[in-house]
N, C-alpha and C positions, 0 to 999 in steps of 0.2 A: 504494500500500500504506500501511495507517495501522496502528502497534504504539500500545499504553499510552506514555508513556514516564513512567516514575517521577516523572523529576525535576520535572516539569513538571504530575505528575498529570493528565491528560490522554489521549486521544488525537489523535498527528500523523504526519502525511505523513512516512514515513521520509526524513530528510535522508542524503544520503553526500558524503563529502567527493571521490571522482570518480563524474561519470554511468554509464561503465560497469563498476564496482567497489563492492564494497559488501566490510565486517572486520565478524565479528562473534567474538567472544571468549566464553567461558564457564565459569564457575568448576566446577572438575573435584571428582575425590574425593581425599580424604585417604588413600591407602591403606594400612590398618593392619588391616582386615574387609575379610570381603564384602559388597557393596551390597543395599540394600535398597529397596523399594520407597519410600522417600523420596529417596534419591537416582536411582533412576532413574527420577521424573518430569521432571525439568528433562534430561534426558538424551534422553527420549525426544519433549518438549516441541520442543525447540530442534533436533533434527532434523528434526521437521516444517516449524520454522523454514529452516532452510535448505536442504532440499530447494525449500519456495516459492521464494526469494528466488534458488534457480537457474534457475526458470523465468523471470526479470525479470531477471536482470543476467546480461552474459558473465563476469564473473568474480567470485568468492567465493569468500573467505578466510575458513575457518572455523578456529578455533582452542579448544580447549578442554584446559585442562591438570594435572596429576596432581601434589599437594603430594606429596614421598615425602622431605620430612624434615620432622617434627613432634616433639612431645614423645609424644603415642600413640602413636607409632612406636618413639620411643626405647623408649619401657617393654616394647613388646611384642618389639623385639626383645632386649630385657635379660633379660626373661623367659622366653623362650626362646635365649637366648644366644648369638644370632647376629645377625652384622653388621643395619642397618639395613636393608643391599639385598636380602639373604634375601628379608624382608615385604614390602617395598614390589614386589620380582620377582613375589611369588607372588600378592599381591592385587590387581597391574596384570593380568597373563595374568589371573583369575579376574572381575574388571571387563572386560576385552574380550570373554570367554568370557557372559557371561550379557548384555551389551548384544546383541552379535551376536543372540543368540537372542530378542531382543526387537524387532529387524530394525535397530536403529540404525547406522547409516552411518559408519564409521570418518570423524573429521574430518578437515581438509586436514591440523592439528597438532595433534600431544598435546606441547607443551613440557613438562617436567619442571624442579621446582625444583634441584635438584641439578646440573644441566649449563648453568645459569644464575649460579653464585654471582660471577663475573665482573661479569656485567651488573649486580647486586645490589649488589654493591660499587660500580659508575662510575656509578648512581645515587642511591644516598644520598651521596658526595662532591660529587655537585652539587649536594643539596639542602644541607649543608653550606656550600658555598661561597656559596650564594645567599640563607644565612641565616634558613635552612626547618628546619634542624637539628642539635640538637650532642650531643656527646660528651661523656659524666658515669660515672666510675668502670666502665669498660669497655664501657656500653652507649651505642649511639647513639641517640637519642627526636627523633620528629619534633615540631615547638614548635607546634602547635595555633593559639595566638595568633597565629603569622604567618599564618595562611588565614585572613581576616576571614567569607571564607562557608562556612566548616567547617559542615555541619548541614543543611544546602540540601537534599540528597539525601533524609535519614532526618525531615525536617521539625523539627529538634532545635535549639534552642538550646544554646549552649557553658553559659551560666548556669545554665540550667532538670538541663543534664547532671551539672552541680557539687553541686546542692543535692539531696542523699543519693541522687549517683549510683553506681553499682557501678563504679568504675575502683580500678585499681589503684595506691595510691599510694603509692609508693617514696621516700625519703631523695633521690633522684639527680634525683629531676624539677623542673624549674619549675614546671610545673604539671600538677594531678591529669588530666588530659585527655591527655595527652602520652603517643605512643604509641611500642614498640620497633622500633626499624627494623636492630637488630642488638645483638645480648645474648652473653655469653660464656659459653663450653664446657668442662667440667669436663674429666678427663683422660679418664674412661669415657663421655663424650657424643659425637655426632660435630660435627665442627670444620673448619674453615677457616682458613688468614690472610688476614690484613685490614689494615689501617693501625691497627685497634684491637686487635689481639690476635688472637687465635684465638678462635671463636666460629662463630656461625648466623645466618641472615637471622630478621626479624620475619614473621610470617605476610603482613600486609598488602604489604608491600614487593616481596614474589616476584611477586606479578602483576602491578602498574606496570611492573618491570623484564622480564618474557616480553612484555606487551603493545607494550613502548616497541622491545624488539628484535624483532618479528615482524612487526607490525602497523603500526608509526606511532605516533605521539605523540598522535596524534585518532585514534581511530577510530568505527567507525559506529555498533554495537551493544555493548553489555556484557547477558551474559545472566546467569541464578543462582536460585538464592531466595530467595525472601521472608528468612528467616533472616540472608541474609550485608548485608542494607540499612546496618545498623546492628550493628560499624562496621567492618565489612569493607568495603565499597564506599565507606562515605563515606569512608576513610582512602586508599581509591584513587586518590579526584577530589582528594582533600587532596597525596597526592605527585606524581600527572604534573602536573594542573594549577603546584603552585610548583616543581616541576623545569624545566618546559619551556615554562610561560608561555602556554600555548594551553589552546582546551578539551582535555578529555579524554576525554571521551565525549559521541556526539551525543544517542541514544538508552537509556537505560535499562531491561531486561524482567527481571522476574520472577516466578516461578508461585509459587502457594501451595503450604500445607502440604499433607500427606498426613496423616489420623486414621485409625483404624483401629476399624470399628464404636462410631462417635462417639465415641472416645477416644484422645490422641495416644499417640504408641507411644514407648513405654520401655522399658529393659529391664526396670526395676521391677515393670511390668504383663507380660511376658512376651510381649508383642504386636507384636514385630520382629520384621516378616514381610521375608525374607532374597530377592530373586529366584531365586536358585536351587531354593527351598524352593519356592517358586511353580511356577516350573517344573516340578515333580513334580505338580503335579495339572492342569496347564493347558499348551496349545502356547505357548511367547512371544508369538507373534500374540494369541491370547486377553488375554495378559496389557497388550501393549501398548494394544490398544483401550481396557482397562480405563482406563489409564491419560488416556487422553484422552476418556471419556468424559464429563469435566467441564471448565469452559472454565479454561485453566492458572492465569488471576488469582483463582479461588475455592478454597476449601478442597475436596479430592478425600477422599470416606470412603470407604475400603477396605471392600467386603464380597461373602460368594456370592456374594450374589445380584447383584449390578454383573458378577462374572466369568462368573457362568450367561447373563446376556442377551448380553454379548460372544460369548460361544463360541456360542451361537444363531444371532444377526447373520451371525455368519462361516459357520456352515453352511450356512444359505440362500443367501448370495451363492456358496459356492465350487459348492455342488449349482446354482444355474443358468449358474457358467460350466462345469460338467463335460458339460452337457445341448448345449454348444455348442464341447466341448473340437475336433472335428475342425476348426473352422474358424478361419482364421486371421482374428487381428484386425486391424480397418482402424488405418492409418498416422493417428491424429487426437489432438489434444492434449485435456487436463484440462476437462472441461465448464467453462461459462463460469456457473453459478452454485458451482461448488465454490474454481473460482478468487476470485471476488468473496466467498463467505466467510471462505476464509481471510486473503484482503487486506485484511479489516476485523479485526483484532488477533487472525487465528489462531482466528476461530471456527468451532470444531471440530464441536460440534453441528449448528448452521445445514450442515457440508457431509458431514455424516455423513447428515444429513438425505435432502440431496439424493443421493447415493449407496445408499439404500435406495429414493429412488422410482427410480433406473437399473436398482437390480436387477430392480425388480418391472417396469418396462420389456422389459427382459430375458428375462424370465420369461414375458410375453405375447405377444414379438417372433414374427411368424414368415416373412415374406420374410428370405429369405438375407442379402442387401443390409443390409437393414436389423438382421438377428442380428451381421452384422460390424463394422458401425458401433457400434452399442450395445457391443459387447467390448469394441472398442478406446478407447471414450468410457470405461466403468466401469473399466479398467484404467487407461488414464494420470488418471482423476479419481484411485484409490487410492494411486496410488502417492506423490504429493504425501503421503499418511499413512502412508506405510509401511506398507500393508494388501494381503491378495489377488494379491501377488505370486510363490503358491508353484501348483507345478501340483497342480489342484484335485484329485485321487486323494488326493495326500501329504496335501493339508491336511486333505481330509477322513478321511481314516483317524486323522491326528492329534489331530483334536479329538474322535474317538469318537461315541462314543453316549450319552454320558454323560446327556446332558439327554434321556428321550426322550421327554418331555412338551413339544410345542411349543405348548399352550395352557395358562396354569396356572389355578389355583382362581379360583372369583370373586372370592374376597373380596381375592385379588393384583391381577386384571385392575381391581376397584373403586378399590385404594388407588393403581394408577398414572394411572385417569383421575382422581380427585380431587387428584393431584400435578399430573397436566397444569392441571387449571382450576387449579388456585394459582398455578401459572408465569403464565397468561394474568392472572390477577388483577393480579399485579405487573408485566404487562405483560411478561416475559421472553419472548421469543417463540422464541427459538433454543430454549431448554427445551425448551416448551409441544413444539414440531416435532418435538423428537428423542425425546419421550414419545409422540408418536402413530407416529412409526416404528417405535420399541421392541415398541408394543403392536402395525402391524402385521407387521413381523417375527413375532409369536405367533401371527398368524392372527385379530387382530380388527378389525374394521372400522367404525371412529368415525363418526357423525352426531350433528351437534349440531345444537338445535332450542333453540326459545325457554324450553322447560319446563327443557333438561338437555341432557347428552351421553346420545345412546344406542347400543347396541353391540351386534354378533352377530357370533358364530364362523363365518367360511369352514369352505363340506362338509368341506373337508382336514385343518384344523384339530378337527373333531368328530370327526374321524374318529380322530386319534391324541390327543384329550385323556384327560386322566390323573387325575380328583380321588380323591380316597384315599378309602374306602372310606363315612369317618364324616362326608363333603360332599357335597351333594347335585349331580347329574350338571348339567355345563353343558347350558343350553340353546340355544337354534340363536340365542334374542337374549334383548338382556336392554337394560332401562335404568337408569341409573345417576345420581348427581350431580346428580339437579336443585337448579337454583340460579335465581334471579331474574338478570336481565340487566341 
């Protein structure tokens, strides 16, 4: 198996510190809202993750855990004037409640900052003691200066960070770079004691110290987003590494953002889209797919039309396992090109890929024998995604009727083969593949020749096509995108 690993910019051969154990850790949510489609990509991301990584190791430790003391937290429960636990009770239940529905896999652990202040504390006293961090008018601040490779991770110079960078610089610090590892508590905040007063953990500090108590002092994987690189993580490798003197992480994964019809979502722009909200127009499955419809290291653009071809996809697949619902599936593991995709950093396309030529497999199957083999092949390949695991009546009533045009206009079917040849231009080939599947999932059937790609609609597919009144009717073929070769 080969992941990105950040630190190294790269891809490499997943290292573990034992052959048959693999830790992988994952920055949770802040619970103060309910989640939204930016946080649950990495959520949904890192599940795929580690359902893979169960078929290759006997044991996996997955850990992903829930900030539920913050300063948003404070305000929101000030604001509605009740304890912090209120919020953080009611947006953990409401984060379980919509992952669920997205099919994500409750982890081995949800540590909680809160039930950790212990651990909090007997880790910055070591860094403390080993002169990684000191104590200035109530707070504690980790000394920057003592990590000579502070920066490694986020590719960042300490220098380049100085010279008009955004830090916060307080009276109390050495220097402007130096971060809180423990800050004191007014009487209406919530609080702890400490050898320094009464007070809170620093943001960064909570996870070195659930990682150091759950996991190891090394472990294998640290997941998140893009977002938390800098300097949330790099302040991580900055305290286990001078706590404990070892690495601290082997591997480093991150997925990108989430934009929302080429535009990032604010609430400014009104364009935080809530999973729940989603939920109301789409099954979770739908949404999930959406989700991984892009490979996690690039930016994901939220739009219909991304969730129209997902909920497509899914109808075809679950209408040809319902066409073979009496028969039981053969006993057979994950096909052997869906495994080999994801093995190469989780690409999702490449075995999404392959997972529409099984269905249409499927779909042509007709010895028995081989209808059961094929089930059982397209079922444990899916399930590695967290897809096609419901019985196909439910799913398909769930996903409706909604789309009931399985061919769309030309001028759609032109701009996705002209997206394909761009992908193939740049040589992306995992694209180029999940754009001809997209397109034959619709019922069209690609031929590329020297002039161009060209293309016709399957009988089936004319048969329920749909152009709106003011387009002129699809024809049985058509050619498109000629380009020189």
């Amino acid at each position: 198996m080969q992941l990105f690993n950040t630190l190294t910019r790269k891809k490499e051969p997943l290292r573990t510190e034992r052959p048959d154990r693999v830790t992988l850790y994952v920055c949770g949510p802040t619970v103060y809202n309910f989640a939204h489609i930016g946080n649950a990509r990495p959520a949904v991301v890192f599940d795929v993750l580690a359902r893979l990584l169960r078929q290759r190791y006997s044991e996996v430790v997955y850990a992903r855990n829930f900030t539920d003391v913050d300063d948003k937290i404070n305000a929101a429960a000030a604001a509605a004037g009740v304890p912090i636990g209120t919020i953080t009770e009611r947006y953990i239940a409401a984060y379980h409640e919509d992952m669920q529905a997205l099919g994500v896999s409750t982890p081995d652990l949800e540590p909680r900052v809160t039930d950790h202040i212990p651990a909090i504390i007997e880790l910055i006293e070591t860094l403390m003691a080993r002169g990684h961090a000191y104590e200035a008018e109530g707070h504690v601040l980790f000394h920057v200066a003592s990590y000579p490779d502070y920066g490694k991770l986020s590719r960042r110079r300490p220098e380049d960070m100085l010279a008009g960078a955004r830090v916060e610089v307080a009276p109390y610090k050495r220097d402007p770079l130096d971060f809180v590892l423990w800050k004191p508590s007014s009487e209406d905040q919530p609080g702890w004691d400490s050898p320094w007063g009464r007070g809170r953990p620093g943001w960064h500090v909570e996870c070195s110290a659930m990682i150091g108590r759950h996991l190891g002092h090394t472990i294998d994987i640290h997941g998140g987003g893009q977002d938390l690189i800098f300097p949330h993580h790099e302040n991580e490798i900055a305290q286990g590494t001078c706590a404990h003197g070892v690495r601290y992480c082997n591997t480093w994964v991150h997925n990108s953002f989430v934009t929302v019809e080429g535009q990032k979502m604010s609430k400014s722009l009104g364009n935080v889209l809530l999973v729940r909200d989603l939920l109301e127009q789409a099954p979770g499955e739908a949404v999930r797919l959406t989700l991984l419809s892009t490979h996690y290291r690039r930016p994901l653009d939220w739009n219909a039309e991304r969730l129209d071809s997902a909920r497509r996809i899914l109808r075809r697949a679950y209408a040809a396992l319902a066409k073979v619902g009496a028969l039981e599936a053969a006993s057979v593991g994950p096909d052997a090109v869906v495994l080999e995709a994801l093995e190469n950093d989780l690409n999702v396309s490449a075995a999404l890929t392959r997972l529409q030529q099984l269905i249409a497999e499927l779909e042509r199957a007709e010895c028995g024998d081989e209808l059961t083999e094929l089930k059982g092949r397209l079922l444990a390949s899916a399930e590695l995604l967290g897809l096609l695991q419901q019985p196909p009546s439910q799913a398909l009533q769930a996903l409706g009727d909604n789309v009931r045009c399985k061919a769309l206009p030309v001028a759609r079917i032109e701009a996705l083969i002209a997206e394909r040849n761009r992908a193939r231009d740049r040589r992306d080939f995992a694209r180029a593949d999940a754009l001809r599947g997209e397109l034959e999932a619709l019922g069209v059937t690609l031929r590329d020749t020297p002039k161009g790609t060209d293309w016709q609609l399957t009988a089936a597919a004319r048969a329920t096509s749909c152009s709106k009144p003011s387009e002129p009717e699809l024809p049985p073929s058509h050619s498109t995108c000629s380009r020189s070769w």
